[in-house]
N, C-alpha and C positions, 0 to 999 in steps of 0.2 A: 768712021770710028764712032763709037757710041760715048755720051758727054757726062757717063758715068763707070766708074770702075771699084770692085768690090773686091777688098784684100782680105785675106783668110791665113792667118798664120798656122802653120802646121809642125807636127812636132808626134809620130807615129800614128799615124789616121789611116792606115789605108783602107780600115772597115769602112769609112767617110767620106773619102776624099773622090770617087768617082761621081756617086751618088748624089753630095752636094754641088760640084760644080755641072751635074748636068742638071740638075733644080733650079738652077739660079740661071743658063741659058733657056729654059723652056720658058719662062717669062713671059710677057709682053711687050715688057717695058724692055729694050735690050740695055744688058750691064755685062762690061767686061768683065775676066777674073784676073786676080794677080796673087797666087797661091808662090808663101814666102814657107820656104821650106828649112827647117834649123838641122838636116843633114840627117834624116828619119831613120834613124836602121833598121825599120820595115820595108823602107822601098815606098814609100808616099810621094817623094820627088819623081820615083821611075815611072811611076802612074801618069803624074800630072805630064811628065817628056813625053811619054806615050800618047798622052789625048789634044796633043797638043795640034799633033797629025789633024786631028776634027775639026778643031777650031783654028784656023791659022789667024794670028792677029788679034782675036779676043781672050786667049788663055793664054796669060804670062808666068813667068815660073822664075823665082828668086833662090839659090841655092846657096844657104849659109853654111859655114864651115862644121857648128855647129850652136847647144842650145845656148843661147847668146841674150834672151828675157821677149818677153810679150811686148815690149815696148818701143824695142829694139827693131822688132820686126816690123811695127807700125810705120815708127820713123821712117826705116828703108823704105815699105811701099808706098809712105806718102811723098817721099824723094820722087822714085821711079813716077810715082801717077800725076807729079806735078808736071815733072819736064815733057813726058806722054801728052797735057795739056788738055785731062780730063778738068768738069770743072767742077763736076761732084765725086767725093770719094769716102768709100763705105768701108764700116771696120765688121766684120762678124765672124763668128765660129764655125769648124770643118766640122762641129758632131751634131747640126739640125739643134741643137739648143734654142739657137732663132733658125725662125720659120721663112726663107728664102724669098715666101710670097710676100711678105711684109715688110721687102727690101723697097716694093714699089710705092707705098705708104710713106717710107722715109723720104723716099724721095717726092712724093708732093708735098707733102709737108716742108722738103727746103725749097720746094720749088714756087709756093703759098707764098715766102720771107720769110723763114725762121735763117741763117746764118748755118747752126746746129742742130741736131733732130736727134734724139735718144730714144730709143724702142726700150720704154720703160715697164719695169712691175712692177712699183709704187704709186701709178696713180690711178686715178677710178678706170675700172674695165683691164689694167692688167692683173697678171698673177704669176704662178710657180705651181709647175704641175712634176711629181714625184721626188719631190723633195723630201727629207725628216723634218721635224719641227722644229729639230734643235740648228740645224743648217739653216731653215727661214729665219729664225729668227737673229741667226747671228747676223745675217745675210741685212736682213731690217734695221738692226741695231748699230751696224755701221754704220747705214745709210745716214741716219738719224746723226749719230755721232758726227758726219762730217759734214751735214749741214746745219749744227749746233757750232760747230769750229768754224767753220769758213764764213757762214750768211749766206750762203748760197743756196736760192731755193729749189734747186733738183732735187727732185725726191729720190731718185735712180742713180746716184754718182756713180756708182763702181759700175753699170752697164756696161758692156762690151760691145753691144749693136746701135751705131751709132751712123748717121750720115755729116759730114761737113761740107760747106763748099769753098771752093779754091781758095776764096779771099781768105778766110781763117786762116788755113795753114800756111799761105806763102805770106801771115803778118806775123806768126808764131817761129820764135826760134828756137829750133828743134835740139838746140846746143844747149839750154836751158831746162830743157825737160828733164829730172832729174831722176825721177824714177822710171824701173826697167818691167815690174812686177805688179800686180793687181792695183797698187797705187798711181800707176800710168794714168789708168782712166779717170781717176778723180782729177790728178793732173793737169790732163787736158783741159778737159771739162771747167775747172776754176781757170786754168789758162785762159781758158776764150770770156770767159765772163769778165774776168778784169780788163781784160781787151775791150771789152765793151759789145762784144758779139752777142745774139739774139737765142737765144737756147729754148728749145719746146720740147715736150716730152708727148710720145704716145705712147698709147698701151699696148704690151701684146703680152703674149704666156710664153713666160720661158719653161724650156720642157728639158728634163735633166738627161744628159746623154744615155743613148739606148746600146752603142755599141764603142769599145774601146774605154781607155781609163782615163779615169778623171783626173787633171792637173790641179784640182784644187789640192791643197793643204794649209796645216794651219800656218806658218812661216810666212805665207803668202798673206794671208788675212790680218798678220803683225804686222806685216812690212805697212800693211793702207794705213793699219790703227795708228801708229807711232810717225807714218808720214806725214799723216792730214797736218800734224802741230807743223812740221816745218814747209811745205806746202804754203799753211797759213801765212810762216812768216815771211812768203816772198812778195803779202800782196801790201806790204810795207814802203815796197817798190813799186808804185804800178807799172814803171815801164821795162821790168823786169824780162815779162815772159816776149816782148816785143823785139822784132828782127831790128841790129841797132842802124841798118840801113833806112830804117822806118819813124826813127824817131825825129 
């Protein structure tokens, strides 16, 4: 079994869904997949039952009832990739947004000691390729915003390609996490720092999807903006976001 596993929550991808998980087996490095499905009515679930023939044992398949949040899906597959007793585990996108080869970067990077690794576009050598301006910048101006709120110096909070290892999330109580929506991953992210975990960020270019529709909207970008305040105010607690078996 390989000592990393990369979860991909899905939600109508089938233009994606083959394509990326056969990018992320052609690797080097081996990482298994754990593709969490919110009940697609494209048939992105039947894909992944399908390929699974190919890979027996490294392509796992999660099938929710239905759309249930981003965050949600996380949890579940950090559930399933803990008890599995991977000891790294990856969060990224089914639409090549991130670049699959830079899954193996994340991982020296925790493999270096960092705790956390963010495949960030905020710091020097990352970017955003086809983006609007007006998208960058909102996209920027969170960022800013919620490390003007929190103290937190990730330049990337809202990131979605992330690597953690085991230790973080089995200190982290998942019962705790309180947002479902693009505010999860700030979430986390302040979670492990008040933890006291180790967070690095590198760079890569996120490239906006070429096929299938984009989940952003703005409801979602309210939810981070209006979250980060109460977010903030749980690190009033520090031993808040901590498993209470752990205190």
């Amino acid at each position: 079994m390989a000592d990393s596993i990369v979860i991909i929550p899905t939600y109508n991808e089938k233009e994606n869904i083959k394509d990326i998980i056969e990018a992320v087996f052609r690797l080097n490095k081996a990482f298994d997949v754990l593709i969490v499905d919110d009940n697609s009515p494209d048939g992105t679930g039947d894909i992944v039952e399908e390929m699974q023939t190919l890979y027996p044992g490294r392509l796992h398949l999660l099938r929710r009832a239905g759309k249930l949040g981003l965050g949600t899906a996380y949890l579940d597959g950090f559930r399933i990739g803990l008890d599995k007793g991977y000891e790294y585990l990856f969060e990224m996108d089914a639409d090549f947004s991130h670049n699959p080869r830079d899954l193996e970067r994340l991982y020296q990077a925790c493999q270096s000691g960092a705790d956390l690794v963010v495949g960030s576009r905020y710091v020097r050598g990352g970017g955003v390729k086809n983006w609007p301006k007006n998208r960058l910048w909102l996209s920027y101006g969170a960022s800013l915003y919620v490390r003007i709120v929190t103290g937190m110096s990730v330049k990337d909070p809202t990131a979605g390609f992330v690597c953690y290892r085991r230790k973080v999330l089995e200190t982290l109580d998942f019962d705790k996490i309180q947002f479902i929506g693009y505010a999860f991953q700030i979430e986390m992210k302040y979670a492990s720092h008040l933890l006291g975990f180790s967070i690095e960020e590198i760079p890569i270019t996120f490239v906006d999807r070429e096929r299938g529709i984009s989940k952003m909207n703005k409801s979602i970008v309210s939810e981070a903006v209006k979250g980060v305040i109460q977010i903030r105010m749980n690190s009033f607690k520090v031993s808040h976001y901590r498993r209470s078996s752990l205190n």
